[in-house]
C-alpha positions in Angstrom: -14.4 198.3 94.8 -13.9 199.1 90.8 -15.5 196.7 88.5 -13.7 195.8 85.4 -16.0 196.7 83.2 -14.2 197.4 79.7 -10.6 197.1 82.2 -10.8 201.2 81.9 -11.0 203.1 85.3 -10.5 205.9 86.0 -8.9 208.6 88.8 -8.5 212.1 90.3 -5.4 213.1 91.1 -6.6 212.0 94.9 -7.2 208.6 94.3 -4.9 207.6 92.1 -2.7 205.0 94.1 -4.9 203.8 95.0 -6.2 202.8 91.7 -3.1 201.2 90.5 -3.0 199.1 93.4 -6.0 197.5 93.1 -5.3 197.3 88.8 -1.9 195.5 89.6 -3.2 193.4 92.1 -6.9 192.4 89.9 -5.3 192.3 86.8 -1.7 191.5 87.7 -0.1 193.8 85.1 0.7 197.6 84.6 -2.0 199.6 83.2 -1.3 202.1 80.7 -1.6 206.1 82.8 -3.3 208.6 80.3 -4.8 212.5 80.9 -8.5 212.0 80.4 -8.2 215.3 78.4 -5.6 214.2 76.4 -6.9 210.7 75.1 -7.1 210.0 71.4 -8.4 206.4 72.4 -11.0 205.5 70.4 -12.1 202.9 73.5 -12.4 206.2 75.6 -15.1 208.9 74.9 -14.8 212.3 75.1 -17.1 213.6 77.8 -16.6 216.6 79.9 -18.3 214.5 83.2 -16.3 211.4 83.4 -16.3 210.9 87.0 -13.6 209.3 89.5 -14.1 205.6 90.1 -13.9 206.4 94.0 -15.4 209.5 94.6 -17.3 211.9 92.6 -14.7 214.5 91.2 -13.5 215.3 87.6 -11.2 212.0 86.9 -7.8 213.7 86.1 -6.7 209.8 84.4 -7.4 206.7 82.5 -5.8 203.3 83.7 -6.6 200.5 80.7 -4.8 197.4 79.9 -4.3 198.8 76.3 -3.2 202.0 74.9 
């Protein structure tokens, strides 16, 4: 289960349904789908090891309620 820490999660490519699922259904609205190695968001930080919210792979996106 994904805590909603900050309401940013994040996905590999695997585990991405998955993800939004559980975002639509805990937050009841879309999340906004960005490349982790394309943010510009100052609410996410650049790290080289941000990690999958289900597994332990490179997360591939970033699921927040903001842009």
């Amino acid at each position: 289960m994904l805590k909603i820490s900050n309401k940013i999660r994040y996905s590999c490519e695997e585990h991405v349904d998955i993800a939004l699922d559980e975002f639509l259904d805990e937050l009841e609205t879309f999340p906004y789908l960005t490349y982790v190695n394309n943010c510009q968001n100052s609410k996410v930080v650049h790290e080289k090891n941000i990690k999958c919210s289900y597994c332990n792979s490179n997360a591939v996106y970033s699921l927040d309620i903001k842009p």
